[in-house]
C-alpha positions in Angstrom: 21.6 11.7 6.8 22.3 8.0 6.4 25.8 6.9 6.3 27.2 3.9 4.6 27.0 0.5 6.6 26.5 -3.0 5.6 23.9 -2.1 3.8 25.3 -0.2 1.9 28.4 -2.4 1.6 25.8 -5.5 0.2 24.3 -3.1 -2.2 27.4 -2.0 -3.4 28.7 -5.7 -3.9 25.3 -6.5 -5.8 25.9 -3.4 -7.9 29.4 -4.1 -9.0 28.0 -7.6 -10.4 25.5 -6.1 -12.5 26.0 -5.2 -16.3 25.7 -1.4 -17.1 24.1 -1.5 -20.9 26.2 1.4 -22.9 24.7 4.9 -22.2 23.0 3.7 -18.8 20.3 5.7 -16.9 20.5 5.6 -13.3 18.6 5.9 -10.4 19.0 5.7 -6.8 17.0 6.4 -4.3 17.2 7.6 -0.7 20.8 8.1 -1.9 22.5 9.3 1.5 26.0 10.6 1.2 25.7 9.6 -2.6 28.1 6.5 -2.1 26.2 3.8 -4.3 25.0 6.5 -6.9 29.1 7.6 -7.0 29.8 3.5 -7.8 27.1 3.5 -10.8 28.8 6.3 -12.2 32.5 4.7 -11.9 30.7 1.3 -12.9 29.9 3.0 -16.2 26.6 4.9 -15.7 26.1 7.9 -18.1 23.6 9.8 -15.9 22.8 9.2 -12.7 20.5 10.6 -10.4 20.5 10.5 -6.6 17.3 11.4 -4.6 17.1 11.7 -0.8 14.1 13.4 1.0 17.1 15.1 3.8 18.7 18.3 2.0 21.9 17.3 3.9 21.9 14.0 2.6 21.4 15.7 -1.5 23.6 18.7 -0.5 26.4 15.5 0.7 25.6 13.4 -2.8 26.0 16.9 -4.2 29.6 17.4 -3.1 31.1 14.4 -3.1 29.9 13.7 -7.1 31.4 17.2 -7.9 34.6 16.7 -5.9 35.7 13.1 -8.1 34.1 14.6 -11.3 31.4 12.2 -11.8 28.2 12.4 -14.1 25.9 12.5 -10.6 22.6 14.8 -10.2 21.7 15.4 -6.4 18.0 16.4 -6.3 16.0 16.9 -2.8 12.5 15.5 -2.6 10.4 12.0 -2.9 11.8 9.6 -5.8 8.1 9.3 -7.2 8.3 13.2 -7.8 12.1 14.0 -9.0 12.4 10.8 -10.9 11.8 11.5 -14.7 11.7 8.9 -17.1 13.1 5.4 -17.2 16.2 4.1 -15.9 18.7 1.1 -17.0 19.6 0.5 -13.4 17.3 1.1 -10.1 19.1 1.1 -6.4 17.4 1.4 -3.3 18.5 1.4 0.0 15.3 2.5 1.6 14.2 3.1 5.5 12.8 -0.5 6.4 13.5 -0.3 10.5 9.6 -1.2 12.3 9.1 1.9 14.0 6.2 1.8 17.4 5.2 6.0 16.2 5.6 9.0 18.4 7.7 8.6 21.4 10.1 6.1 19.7 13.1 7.6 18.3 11.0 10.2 16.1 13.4 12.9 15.7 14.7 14.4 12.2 17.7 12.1 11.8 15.0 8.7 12.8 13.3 9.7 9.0 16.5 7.8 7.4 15.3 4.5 8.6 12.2 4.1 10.1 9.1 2.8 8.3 6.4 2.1 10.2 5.0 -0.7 12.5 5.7 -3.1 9.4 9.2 -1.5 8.1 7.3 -1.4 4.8 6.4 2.1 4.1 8.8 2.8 1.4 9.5 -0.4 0.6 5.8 -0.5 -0.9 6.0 2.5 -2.5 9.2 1.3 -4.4 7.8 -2.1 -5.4 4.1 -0.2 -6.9 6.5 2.1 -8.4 9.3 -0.2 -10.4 7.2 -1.0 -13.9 7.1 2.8 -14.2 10.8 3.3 -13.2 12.3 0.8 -15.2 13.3 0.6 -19.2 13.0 -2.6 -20.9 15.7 -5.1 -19.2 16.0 -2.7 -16.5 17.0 -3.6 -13.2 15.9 -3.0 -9.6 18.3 -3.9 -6.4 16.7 -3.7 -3.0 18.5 -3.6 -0.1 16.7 -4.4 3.2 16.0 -6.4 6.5 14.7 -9.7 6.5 12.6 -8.3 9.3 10.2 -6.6 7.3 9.8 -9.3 4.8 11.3 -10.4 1.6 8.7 -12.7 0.5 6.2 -10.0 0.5 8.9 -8.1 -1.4 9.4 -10.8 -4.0 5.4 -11.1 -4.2 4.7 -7.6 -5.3 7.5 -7.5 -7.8 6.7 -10.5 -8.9 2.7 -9.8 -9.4 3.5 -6.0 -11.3 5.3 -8.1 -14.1 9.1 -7.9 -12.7 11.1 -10.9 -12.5 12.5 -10.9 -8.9 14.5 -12.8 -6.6 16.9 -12.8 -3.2 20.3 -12.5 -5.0 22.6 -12.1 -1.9 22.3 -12.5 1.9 24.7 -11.3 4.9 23.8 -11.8 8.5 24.9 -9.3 10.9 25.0 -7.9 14.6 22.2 -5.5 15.3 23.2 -1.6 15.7 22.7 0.8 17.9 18.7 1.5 16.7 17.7 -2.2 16.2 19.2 -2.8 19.8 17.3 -0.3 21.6 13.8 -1.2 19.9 15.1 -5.0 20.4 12.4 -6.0 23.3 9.5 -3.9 21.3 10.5 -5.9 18.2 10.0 -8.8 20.4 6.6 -8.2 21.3 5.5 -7.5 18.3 7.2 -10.7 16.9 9.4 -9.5 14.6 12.4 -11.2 16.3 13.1 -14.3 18.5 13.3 -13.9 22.4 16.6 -13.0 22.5 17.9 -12.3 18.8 20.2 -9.7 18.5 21.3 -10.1 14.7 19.9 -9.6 11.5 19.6 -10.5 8.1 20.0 -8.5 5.2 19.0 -9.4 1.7 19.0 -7.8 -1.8 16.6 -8.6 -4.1 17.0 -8.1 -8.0 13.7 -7.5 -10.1 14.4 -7.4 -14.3 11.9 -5.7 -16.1 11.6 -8.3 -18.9 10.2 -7.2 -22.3 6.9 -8.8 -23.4 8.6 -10.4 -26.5 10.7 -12.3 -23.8 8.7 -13.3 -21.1 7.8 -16.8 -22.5 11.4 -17.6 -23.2 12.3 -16.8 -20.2 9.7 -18.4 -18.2 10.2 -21.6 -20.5 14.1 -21.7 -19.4 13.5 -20.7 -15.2 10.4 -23.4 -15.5 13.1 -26.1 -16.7 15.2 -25.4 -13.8 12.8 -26.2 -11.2 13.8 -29.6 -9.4 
């Protein structure tokens, strides 16, 4: 089970600036101990649902919704396969750590953040599966490393219709798993010779209606320098 870090904390800041629409349907995935799907609910969310593939981390979600009263539902399994429906509000705070296979921290607590050679494995999945998770004006926030690639992050979205961007940024020291992969990650050039930080970015995508794309596009195209 994953527990809250400065991930977290960035995707909790980006949450508490977002605008809950009356009745809001929420959804967030690879939930850990529950703590972001716990703010959507405070923040105004009528239904939430929180989905992590570890049943410690849903039986954690579980408990700590029921013990401050809030309108959370802890499910175990993949996202694509418990989520139902669409949803006002999308958080994510996948695995994204680039992971060498076998041999290289593989054991059951590794599954809550590595994601292959790349670090993209689930984030993929996520960004193939937003148009189909999202209502009309729905929103998606990310949370991941800049070392497994925000552009190609913001080029998915972009391409399945979403209007995406980086909306917040916070640099930090590497922990205990990034500093023990830190010479692989080197080799593989992921990192500099020598970097021992990070970045971490959120990135928003808006699923726009069709009615509103052009007016939209019209005002971000008149903002361009």
């Amino acid at each position: 089970m994953y527990a809250p870090q400065g991930d977290s904390e960035l995707l909790l800041e980006a949450l508490a600036g977002t605008t809950f629409p009356p009745g809001a349907r929420m959804l967030d995935v690879c939930t850990g101990t529950g703590v972001v799907a716990l703010a959507g609910a405070r923040l105004g969310a009528r239904e939430v649902h929180a989905v992590d593939i570890s049943a410690r981390a849903a039986l954690a979600a579980a408990w700590n919704a029921r013990l401050r009263g809030l309108p959370v539902r802890a499910h175990r399994g993949d996202f694509l396969e418990r989520a139902t429906g669409r949803f006002d509000i999308v958080t994510a705070n996948p695995p994204y750590v680039p992971y060498a296979g076998p041999g290289q921290d593989s054991g059951r607590r590794a599954r809550a953040w590595n994601a292959g050679r790349d670090g993209r494995r689930f984030v993929d999945r996520l960004c193939e599966a937003a148009p189909r998770l999202l209502a009309n004006d729905g929103v998606l926030l990310m949370v991941h490393s800049r070392l497994c690639g925000p552009d190609r992050t913001l080029e998915m979205l972009r391409g399945s219709g979403l209007d995406a961007a980086v909306t917040a940024r916070r640099v930090q020291p590497f922990g205990p798993v990034l500093r023990a992969r830190a010479r692989w990650l080197e080799q593989q050039q992921l990192i500099s010779p020598g970097q021992r930080h990070e970045e971490l970015v959120v990135i928003r995508a808006d699923l726009v209606p069709a009615r509103e794309r052009p007016e939209r596009e019209e005002r971000s195209a008149s903002r361009q320098p």
